[in-house]
C-alpha positions as CSV (number, residue, x, y, z in Angstrom):
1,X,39.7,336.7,-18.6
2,X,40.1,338.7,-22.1
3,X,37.4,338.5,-25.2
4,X,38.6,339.0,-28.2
5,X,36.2,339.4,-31.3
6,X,36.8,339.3,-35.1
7,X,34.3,339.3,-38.1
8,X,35.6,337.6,-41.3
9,X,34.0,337.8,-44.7
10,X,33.6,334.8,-47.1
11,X,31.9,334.8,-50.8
12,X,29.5,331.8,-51.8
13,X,28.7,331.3,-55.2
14,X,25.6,330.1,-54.9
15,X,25.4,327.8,-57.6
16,X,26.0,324.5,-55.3
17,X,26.6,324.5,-51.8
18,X,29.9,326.7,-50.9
19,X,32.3,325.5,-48.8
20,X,34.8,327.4,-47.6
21,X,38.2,326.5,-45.5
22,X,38.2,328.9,-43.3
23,X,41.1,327.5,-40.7
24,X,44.1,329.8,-41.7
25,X,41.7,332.9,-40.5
26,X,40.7,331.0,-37.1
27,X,44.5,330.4,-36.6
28,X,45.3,334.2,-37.0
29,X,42.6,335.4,-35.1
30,X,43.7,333.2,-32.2
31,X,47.2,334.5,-32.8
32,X,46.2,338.1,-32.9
33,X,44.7,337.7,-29.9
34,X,47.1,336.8,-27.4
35,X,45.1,334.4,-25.4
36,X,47.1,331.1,-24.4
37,X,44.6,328.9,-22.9
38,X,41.3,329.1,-23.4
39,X,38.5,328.5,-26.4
40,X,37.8,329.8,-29.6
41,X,33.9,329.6,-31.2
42,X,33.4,329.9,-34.4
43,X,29.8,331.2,-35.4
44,X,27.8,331.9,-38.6
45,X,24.8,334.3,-38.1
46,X,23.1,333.4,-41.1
47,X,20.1,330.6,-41.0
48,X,21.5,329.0,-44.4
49,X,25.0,328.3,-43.1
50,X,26.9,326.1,-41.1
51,X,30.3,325.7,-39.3
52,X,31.5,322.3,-39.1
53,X,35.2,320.3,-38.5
54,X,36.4,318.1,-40.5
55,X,39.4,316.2,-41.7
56,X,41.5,318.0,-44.3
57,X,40.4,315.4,-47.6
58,X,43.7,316.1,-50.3
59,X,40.9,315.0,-53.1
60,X,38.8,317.0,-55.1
61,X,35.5,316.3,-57.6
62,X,35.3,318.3,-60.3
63,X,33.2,321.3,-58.8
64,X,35.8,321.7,-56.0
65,X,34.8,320.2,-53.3
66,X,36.5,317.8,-51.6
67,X,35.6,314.1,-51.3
68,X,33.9,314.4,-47.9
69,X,32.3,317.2,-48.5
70,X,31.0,315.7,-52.0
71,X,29.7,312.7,-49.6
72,X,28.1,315.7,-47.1
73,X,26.4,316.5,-49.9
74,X,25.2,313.1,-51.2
75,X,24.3,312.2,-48.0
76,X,22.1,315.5,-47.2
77,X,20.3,315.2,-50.7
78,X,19.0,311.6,-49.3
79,X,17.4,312.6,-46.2
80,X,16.7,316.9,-47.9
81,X,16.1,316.9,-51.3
82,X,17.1,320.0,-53.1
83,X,14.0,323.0,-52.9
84,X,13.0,322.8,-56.3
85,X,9.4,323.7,-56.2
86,X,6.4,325.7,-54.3
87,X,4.8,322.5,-53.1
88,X,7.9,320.5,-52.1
89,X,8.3,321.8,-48.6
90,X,5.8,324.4,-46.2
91,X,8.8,326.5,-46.1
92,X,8.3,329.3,-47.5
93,X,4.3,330.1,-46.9
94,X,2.0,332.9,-48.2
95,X,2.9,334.5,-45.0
96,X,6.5,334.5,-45.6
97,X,6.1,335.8,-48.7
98,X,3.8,338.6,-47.7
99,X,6.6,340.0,-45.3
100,X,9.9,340.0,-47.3
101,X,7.2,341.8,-49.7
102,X,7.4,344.5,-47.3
103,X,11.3,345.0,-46.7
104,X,12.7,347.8,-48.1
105,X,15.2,345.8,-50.1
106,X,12.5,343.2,-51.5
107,X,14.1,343.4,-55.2
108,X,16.8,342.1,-53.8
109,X,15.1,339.3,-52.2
110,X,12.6,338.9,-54.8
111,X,13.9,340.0,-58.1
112,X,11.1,341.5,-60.4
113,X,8.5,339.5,-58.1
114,X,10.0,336.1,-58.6
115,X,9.0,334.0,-55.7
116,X,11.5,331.5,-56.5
117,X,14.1,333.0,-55.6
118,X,13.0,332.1,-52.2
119,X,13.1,328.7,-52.6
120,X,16.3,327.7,-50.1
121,X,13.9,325.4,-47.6
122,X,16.5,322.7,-48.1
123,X,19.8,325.2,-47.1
124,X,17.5,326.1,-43.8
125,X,17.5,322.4,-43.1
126,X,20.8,321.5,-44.2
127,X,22.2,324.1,-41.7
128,X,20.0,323.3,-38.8
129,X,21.3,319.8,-39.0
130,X,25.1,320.8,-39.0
131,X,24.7,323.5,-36.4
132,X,25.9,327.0,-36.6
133,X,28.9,327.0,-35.0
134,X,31.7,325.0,-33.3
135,X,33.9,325.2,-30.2
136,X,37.7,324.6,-30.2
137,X,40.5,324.4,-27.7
138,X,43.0,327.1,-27.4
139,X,46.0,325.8,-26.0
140,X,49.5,327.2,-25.6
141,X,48.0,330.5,-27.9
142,X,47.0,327.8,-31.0
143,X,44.5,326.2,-32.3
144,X,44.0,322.9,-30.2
145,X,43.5,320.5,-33.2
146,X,45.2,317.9,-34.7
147,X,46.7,317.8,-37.9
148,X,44.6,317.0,-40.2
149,X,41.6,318.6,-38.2
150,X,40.4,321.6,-40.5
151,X,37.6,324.0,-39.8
152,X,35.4,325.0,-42.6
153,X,32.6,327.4,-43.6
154,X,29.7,326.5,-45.9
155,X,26.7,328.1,-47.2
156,X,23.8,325.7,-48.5
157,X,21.9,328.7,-49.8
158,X,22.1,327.9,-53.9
159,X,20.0,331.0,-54.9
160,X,22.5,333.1,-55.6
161,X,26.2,334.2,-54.6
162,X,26.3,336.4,-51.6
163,X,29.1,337.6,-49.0
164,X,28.7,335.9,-46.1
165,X,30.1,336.7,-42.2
166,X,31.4,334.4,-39.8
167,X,32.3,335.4,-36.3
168,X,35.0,333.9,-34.4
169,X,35.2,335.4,-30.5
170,X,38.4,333.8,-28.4
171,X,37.6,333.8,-25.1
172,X,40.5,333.1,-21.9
173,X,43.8,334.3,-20.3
C-alpha cells in the first residue's frame, strides 16, 4: 500500500465566506500519484474552514458564488448568524483573549489591540457543521466522482484575507 501526500495553498478574501474549487488540484494530485484504486481525503487543518462536495452549479450571484453556495450561505445565516458583536456568542471569552494576548504574533491577531478582530464565532460553527474534510474513491487512478460532482474549499473566517492550506493524502496500490 503507497501514501502519497500533497499540501496545496488557497487565498480567502475574507470579506464574505471564500469558496474555493478546488477539484482540478485533487485530480492532479491523484494523478501524480500513481495510485489506481484506492481513496483520496481531502483535509483542511484550520478550525474556520471546511471541505465539502457538491454539484458543479453553472450560475453565479454577483459576489461570485455560485447559486448553491449562495443558498449554503442563506441557509447557515438562519440557524448562525454572522459574529457581529462581544455579547452575541461566548466565543471568544476573557480567557481567549488573555492567551492570543500572549503569542508572539498578537498584532497580527489583534491589530493595535482590537478585540474585534476576533470575532469569527460564527466561521467556527459554520465549519464544524460542514466537517473538515471529505473522503473520495479512487478508481482506475481518477477521481471516483461523477460528472457534475465537484469538490470545493471554503473558509467562513470574514476577518480578513489569509492563505489557507488544504491537505490531500491518497492512500492505496
Amino acid at each position: 500500500m503507497a501514501v502519497y501526500k500533497e499540501t496545496i495553498k488557497v487565498e480567502s478574501h475574507g470579506k464574505t465566506p471564500t469558496y474555493i474549487n478546488i477539484t482540478p488540484e485533487v485530480k492532479r494530485v491523484i494523478e501524480e500519484s500513481g495510485i489506481q484504486n484506492g481513496i483520496c481525503t481531502v483535509i483542511s487543518p484550520h478550525t474556520t474552514c471546511s471541505v465539502f462536495f457538491e454539484e458543479f452549479v453553472h450560475d453565479y450571484n454577483e459576489d461570485g458564488d455560485e447559486f448553491l453556495q449562495e443558498d449554503l450561505n442563506n441557509a447557515l445565516a438562519k440557524i448562525i448568524p454572522d459574529h457581529i458583536s462581544g455579547d452575541q456568542y461566548n466565543y471568544p471569552g476573557e480567557e481567549h483573549y488573555k492567551e492570543v494576548e500572549t503569542w508572539p504574533d498578537v498584532d497580527f491577531w489583534l491589530p493595535g489591540g482590537d478585540r474585534t478582530a476576533l470575532f469569527n464565532g460564527d466561521a467556527h460553527l459554520r465549519s464544524t457543521i460542514l466537517g473538515s474534510s471529505e473522503v473520495f474513491d479512487v478508481e482506475d487512478g481518477k477521481l471516483g466522482v461523477g460528472v457534475t460532482g465537484y469538490v470545493y474549499f471554503v473558509d467562513f473566517d470574514r476577518t480578513r484575507p489569509r492563505e489557507r492550506k488544504c491537505k490531500i493524502v491518497v492512500i492505496g496500490e
